[in-house]
C-alpha positions as CSV (number, residue, x, y, z in Angstrom):
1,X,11.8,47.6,-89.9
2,X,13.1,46.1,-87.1
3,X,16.7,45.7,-88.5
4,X,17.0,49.2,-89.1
5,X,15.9,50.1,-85.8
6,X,18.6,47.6,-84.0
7,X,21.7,49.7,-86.3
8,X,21.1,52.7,-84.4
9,X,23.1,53.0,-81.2
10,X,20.7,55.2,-78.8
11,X,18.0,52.6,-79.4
12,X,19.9,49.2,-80.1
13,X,20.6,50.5,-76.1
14,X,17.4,50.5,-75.5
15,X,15.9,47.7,-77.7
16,X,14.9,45.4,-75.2
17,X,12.5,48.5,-73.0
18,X,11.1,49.3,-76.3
19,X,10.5,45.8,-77.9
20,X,9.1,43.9,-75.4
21,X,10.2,40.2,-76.1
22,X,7.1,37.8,-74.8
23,X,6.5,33.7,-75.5
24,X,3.2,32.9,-75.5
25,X,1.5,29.7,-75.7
26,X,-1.3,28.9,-78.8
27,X,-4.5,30.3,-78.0
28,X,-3.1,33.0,-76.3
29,X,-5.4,36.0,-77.0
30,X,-3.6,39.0,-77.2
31,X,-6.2,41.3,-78.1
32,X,-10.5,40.7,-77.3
33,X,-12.7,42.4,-80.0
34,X,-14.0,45.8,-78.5
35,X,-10.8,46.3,-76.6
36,X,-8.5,49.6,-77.6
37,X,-5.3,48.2,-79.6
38,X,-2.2,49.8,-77.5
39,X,0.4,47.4,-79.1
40,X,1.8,46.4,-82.7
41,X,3.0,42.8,-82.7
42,X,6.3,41.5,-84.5
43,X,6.6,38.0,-84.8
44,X,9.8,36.1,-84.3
45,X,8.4,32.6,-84.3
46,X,5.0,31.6,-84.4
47,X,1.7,32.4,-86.0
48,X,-1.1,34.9,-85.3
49,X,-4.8,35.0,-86.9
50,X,-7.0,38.3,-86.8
51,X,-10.8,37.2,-86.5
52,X,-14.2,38.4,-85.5
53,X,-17.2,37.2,-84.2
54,X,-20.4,37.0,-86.2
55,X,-23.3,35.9,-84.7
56,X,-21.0,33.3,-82.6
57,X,-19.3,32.2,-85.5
58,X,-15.6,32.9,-85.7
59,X,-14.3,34.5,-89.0
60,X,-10.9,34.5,-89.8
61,X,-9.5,37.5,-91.7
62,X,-5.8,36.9,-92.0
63,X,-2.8,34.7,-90.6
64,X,0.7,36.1,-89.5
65,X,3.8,34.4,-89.3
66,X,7.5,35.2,-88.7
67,X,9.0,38.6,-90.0
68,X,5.3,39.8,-90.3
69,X,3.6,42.5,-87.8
70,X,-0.1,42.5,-86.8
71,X,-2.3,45.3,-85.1
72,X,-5.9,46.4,-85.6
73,X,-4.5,49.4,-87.2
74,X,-7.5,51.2,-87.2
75,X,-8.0,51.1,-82.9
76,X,-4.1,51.4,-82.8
77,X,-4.1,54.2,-84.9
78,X,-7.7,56.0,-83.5
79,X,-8.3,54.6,-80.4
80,X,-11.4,53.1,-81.4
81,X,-12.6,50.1,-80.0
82,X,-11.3,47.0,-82.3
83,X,-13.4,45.0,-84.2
84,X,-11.0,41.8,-84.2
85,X,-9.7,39.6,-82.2
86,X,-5.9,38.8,-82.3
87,X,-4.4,35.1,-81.3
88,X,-2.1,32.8,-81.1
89,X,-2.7,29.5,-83.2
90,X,0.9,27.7,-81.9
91,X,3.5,28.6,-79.6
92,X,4.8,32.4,-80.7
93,X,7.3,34.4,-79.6
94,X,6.9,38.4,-80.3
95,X,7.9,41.7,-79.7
96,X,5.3,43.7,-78.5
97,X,5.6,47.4,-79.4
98,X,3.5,49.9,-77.3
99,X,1.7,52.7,-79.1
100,X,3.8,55.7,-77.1
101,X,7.6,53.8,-78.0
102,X,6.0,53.7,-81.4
103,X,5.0,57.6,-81.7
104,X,9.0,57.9,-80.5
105,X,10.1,55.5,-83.2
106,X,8.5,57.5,-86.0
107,X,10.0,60.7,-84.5
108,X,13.3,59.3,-84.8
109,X,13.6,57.6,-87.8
110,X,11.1,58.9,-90.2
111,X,11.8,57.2,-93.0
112,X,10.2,54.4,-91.3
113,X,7.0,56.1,-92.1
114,X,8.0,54.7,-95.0
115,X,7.8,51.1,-93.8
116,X,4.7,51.7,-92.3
117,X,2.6,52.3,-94.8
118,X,4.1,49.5,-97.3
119,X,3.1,47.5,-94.6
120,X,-0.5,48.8,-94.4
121,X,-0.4,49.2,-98.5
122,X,0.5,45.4,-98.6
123,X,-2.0,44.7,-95.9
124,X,-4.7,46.2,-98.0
125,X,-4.4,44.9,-101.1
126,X,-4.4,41.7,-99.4
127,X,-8.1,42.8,-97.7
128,X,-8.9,43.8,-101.4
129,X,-8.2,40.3,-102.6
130,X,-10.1,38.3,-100.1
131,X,-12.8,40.3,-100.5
132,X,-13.0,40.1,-104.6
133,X,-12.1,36.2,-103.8
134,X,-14.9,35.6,-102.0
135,X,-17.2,37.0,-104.3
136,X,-15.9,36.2,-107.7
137,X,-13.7,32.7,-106.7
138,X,-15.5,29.3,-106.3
139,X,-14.5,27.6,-102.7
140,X,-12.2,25.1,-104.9
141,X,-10.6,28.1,-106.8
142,X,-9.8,29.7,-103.0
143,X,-8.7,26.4,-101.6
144,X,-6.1,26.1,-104.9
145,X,-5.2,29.2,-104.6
146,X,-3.7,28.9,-100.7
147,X,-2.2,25.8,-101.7
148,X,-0.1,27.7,-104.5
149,X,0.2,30.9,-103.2
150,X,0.1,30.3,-98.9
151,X,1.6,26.6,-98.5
152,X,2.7,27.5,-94.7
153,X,-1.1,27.9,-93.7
154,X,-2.0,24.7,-95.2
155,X,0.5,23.3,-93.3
156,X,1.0,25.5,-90.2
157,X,-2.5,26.4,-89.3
158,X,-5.5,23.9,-87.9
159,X,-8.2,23.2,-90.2
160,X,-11.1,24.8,-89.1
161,X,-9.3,28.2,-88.8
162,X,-8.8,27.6,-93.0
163,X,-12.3,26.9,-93.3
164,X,-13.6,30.1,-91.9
165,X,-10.6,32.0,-93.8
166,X,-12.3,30.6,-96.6
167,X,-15.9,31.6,-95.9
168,X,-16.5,27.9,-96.0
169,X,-17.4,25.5,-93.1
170,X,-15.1,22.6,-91.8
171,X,-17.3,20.0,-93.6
172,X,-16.9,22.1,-97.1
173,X,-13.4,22.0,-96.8
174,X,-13.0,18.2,-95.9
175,X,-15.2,17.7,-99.4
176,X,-12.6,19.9,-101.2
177,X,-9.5,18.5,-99.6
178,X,-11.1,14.7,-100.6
179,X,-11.8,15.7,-103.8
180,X,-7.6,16.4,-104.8
């Protein structure tokens, strides 16, 4: 989406006010839970997770990493308070869209509407498969699963964060790691 944006002259000019380029250091919290989402995130280098808290317990929904964009689409979108958290888990760099350059975007290049909701389609039926995972998939069957399917967060992303991906605890996991 990006790419396309950067070919058009009027706002390859104006790139930089637009995308906001930031470098942020791990456990950098970029959005609290309850907060209104003003900002879609692009990431150049790096990795985000989206969580929430449960009774005090952190649960992580999903993990970004380079080429990939993160919002909670539903505040972005609504204004609604969000009901996740978003953070850095290494050193990232991103580009930080606000929600008003991205009204203007979609005014101007409309088939990136198009983008959009591939983005939120893909994002969904990722949701869709977590959630039938969790209920149909043993712990094992989830943790073999990442392995095949997600290497980088095995190897990218600190082991208690895959724990609570997995709806396990840290201990749980350290059994299912031994047992390979």
């Amino acid at each position: 989406m990006i790419e396309k944006i950067k070919t058009d002259k009027e706002y390859d000019d104006n790139f930089q006010k637009i995308f906001v380029e930031t470098e942020i250091t791990s456990k950098t919290t970029l959005l609290n839970e309850g907060e209104i989402a003003n900002h879609i995130y692009f990431i150049k280098k790096g990795c985000l997770r989206l969580w929430f808290n449960k009774d005090g317990k952190d649960i992580t929904l999903q993990f970004f990493f380079e080429n990939q964009a993160v919002a909670s689409i539903d505040s972005f979108l609504s204004d609604k308070p969000s009901m996740f958290t978003i953070e850095s888990i290494e050193p990232t760099i991103i580009l930080s869209l606000h929600k008003d350059n991205f009204a203007r975007l979609l005014q101007h290049f409309p088939d990136l509407k198009d983008g959009f909701q591939e983005i939120m389609y893909r994002r969904f039926s990722n949701y869709a498969a977590l959630f039938l995972s969790r209920i149909k998939d043993t712990p094992q069957e989830r943790y073999n699963d990442l392995i095949l399917n997600h290497p980088e967060i095995i190897k990218r992303v600190p082991q208690h964060y895959i724990a609570s991906y997995l709806g396990i605890t840290p201990i749980s996991l350290s059994r299912i790691r031994n047992r390979r």
